[in-house]
Residue, then its C-alpha position, 0 to 999 in steps of 0.5 A: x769835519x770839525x767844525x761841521x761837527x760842532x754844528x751839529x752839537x750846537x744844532x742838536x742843543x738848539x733843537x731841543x730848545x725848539x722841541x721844548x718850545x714847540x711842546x709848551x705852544x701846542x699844549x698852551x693854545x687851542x687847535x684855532x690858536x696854533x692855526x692861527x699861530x701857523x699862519x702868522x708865521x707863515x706870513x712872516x717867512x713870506x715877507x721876511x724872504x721877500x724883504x731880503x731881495x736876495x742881498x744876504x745870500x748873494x753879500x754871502x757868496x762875495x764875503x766867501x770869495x774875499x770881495x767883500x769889506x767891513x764897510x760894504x756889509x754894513x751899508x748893505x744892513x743898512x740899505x736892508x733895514x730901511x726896506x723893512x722898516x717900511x714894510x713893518x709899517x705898512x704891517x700894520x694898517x696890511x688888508x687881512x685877507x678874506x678867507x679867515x673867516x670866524x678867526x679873523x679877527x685874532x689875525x687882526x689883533x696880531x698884526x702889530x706883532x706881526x711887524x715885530x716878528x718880521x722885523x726881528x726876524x729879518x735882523x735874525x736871518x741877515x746875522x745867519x746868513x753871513x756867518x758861515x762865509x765869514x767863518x765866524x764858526x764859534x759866534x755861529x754856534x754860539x747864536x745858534x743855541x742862543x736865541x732858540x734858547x731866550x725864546x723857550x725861556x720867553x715862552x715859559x714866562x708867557x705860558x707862567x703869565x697866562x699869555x695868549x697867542x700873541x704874548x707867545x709870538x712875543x717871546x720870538x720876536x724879543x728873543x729875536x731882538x736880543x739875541x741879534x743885538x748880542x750878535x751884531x755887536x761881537x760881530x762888529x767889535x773892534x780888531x773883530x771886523x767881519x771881512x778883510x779889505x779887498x786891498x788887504x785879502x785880495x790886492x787884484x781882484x777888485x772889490x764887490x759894491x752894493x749894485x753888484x750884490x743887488x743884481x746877483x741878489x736878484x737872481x737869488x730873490x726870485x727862487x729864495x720867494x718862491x721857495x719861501x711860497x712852497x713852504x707856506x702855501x700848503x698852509x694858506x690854502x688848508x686855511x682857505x677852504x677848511x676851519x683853522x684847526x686843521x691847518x693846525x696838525x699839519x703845521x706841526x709836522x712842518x715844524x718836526x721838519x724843520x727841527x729835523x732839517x736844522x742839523x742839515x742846514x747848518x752843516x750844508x752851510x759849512x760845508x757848502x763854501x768848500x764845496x764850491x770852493x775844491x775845484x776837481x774834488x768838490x764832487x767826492x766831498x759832496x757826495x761824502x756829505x750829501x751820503x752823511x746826511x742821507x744816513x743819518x737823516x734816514x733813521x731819524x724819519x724812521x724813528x718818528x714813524x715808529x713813534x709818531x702817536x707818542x709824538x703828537x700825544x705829547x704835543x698835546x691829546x687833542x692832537x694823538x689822532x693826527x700822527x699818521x700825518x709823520x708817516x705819510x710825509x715821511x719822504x717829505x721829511x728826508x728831502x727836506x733834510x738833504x735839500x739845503x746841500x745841493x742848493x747852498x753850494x749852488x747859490x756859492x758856485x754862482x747857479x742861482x739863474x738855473x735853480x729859477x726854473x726849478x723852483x718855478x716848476x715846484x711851486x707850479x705843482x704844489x699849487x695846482x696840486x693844492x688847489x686841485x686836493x686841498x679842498x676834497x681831502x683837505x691837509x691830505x691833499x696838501x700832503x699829496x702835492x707837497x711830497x710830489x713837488x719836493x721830489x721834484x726839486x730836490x732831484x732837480x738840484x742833485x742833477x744840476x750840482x752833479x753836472x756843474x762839479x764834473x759827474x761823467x762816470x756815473x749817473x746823478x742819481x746814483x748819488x742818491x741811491x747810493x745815499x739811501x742804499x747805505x742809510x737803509x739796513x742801520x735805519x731798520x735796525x734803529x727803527x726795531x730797537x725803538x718799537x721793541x723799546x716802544x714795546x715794553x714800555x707799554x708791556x711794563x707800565x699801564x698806559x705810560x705817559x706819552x712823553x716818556x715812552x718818547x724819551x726812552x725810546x727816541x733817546x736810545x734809538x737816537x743814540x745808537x743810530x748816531x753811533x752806527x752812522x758815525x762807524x759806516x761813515x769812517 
């Protein structure tokens, strides 16, 4: 718990340098530059996840299990590295594809810090991925506000310099750069090895080799790629059959979503090991959680529903017209965030083969659905599928999880209305106290700022919601 609540401090910290760093790049480039912006990014989640053959999260599971050695994480690095130095590579001379029609050319300029991106980024993902096995929790709290933090003051200095749109994915790809060079180095210190000797930890258990942690590996590459696709394709397809700027918006709520699902993924990655880890109790700890972060989770989307125009007019006011975007993704944005518990701990217990399936099936709908929606209505369609496919999988891994950790006495899903059943009267309550906030700014002052109302309003509700959720959790 305390170390899970340290995360969450840092995870809070980091947060509100990427809001920061969010505001700064949507109010700097055009709606066609931050489409653009969103599907460079996207491409990059794309190849950084399938550049990792599963490696990391399988190398993670054997690290948490005490199989693995100083000597078997770096080669697995190494043999990482060289997968992505190639692709970087071929990056560069990579065929655009066809459907970005006028802003094609800005994508072909952006190539070159496209294979930056993906290089720094994969260095990025492979540091993060370890440490939470390794339980190397301060020098993860330490990265984790690190490197968002060099990258807003990177941006800032691009946004000083006039820097256009690939200048400003320069500033992540150096903050990448920094931040996991920093990392690797405290990591790897000497007397500061990041895992014991088998011989040492583990005398009989018999150490993990490279093989080992490929061929469970590729059991997690396939549902970690498909994921990665479900994640992006909304975007992709949006872009494919409608100008550039509307993929904009969209992108903007998907980047709320993740700055709201950070905290979740960060704690699920603490708590996950134990999970897997406690043998009868495992199912009273992971409802313990899954039900913290259902609370808490709960009200945050209900304060961005509230507040939604005050939102997106911050962003910038060629984007105020879009907030309902937030509202109508709403039960994307609560998922989003209790999803990474069920389906860390199932990568830790060693359930990768069964999550293919379900992946599978998610991506299968979001895509017909998408194909189906996107092109009559556009980024409401992919709203549409998006919500319905994630139902799908986030239901899916919550019965899994329960089945593997014993569930009997009750049925799965009253895991998760007991979740929503707890987090539903003081996520109302803190939903009130922002319109009424809300309310009299407007009351009190002519037309106010935006960003002001956003401060004062999601700041006092932010704050007593944390408070009730901490007392109802006790």
């Amino acid at each position: 718990a305390r170390d899970a609540g340290l995360a969450v401090g840092a995870r809070v910290a980091a947060m509100a340098c990427t809001t920061v760093t969010t505001f700064v790049v949507a109010g700097t480039l055009t709606k066609s530059e931050y489409g653009a912006y969103a599907i460079v990014f996207g491409i990059q989640v794309l190849l950084v996840m399938a550049l990792d053959l599963g490696l990391t999260s399988s190398l993670a599971r054997y690290v948490a299990q005490g199989l693995s050695t100083t000597k078997l994480v770096v080669a697995v690095g190494a043999v990482r590295l060289g997968i992505i130095a190639v692709a970087a590579a071929c990056v560069l001379v990579a065929p655009v594809t066809p459907w970005l029609e006028d802003s094609r050319s800005l994508v072909v300029d952006l190539l070159p810090v496209l294979a930056g991106l993906v290089v720094a980024q994969s260095l990025v993902a492979y540091f993060f991925g370890l440490l939470p096995s390794l339980r190397r929790i301060r020098l993860l709290l330490l990265v984790t506000v690190a490197q968002p933090a060099v990258e807003l003051v990177l941006v800032l200095v691009a946004r000083s310099r006039g820097g256009d749109v690939a200048e400003v994915i320069g500033a992540t790809v150096a903050a990448g750069f920094v931040v996991s060079a920093i990392g690797w180095v405290l990591l790897l210190a000497p007397g500061r090895a990041p895992a014991k000797d088998v011989a040492e930890a583990a005398p009989d258990a018999g150490g993990a080799t490279v093989r080992m942690v490929a061929e469970y590996g590729r059991r997690i590459f396939v549902v970690s790629l498909l994921l990665a696709v479900f994640g992006q394709v909304d975007q992709f397809v949006i872009g494919a059959f409608h100008p550039l700027s509307e993929v904009a918006p969209y992108a903007l709520v998907l980047k709320v979503q993740a700055m709201l699902a950070a905290p979740a993924i960060v704690i699920a990655g603490i708590v996950a090991p134990r999970i897997a880890g406690a043998g009868a109790a495992g199912q009273a700890m992971y409802r313990q959680w899954i039900s913290f972060l259902g609370v808490v989770t709960f009200g945050a989307v209900l304060v961005l529903v509230v507040l939604a125009p005050q939102l997106f007019g911050t962003f910038d006011a060629s984007y105020r017209d879009d907030w309902a975007f937030v509202p109508a993704m709403g039960l994307f944005l609560l998922l989003s965030a209790l999803a990474p518990l069920p389906t860390i701990t199932l990568n830790q217990t060693g359930h990768a083969k069964e999550r293919l399936p379900i992946a599978a099936v998610t991506v299968g709908v979001n895509v017909v659905l998408d194909l189906a929606l996107v092109p009559w209505l556009g980024a409401w369609g992919a709203v549409i599928s998006t919500t319905i496919a994630f139902g799908i999988y986030f239901l899916r891994h919550d019965l899994l999880l329960e089945r593997e950790l014993g569930a009997t006495a009750n049925p799965p899903a009253a895991s998760i209305r007991g979740v929503l059943a707890r987090g539903a009267a003081v996520s109302a309550a803190v939903a009130v106290l922002a319109l009424v906030v809300r309310a009299g700014l407007e009351a009190a002052f002519t037309d106010p700022a935006d960003v002001v109302v956003l401060l004062v309003a999601g700041g006092l509700a932010a704050l007593a919601h944390l408070a009730w959720s901490i007392r109802i959790i006790r």
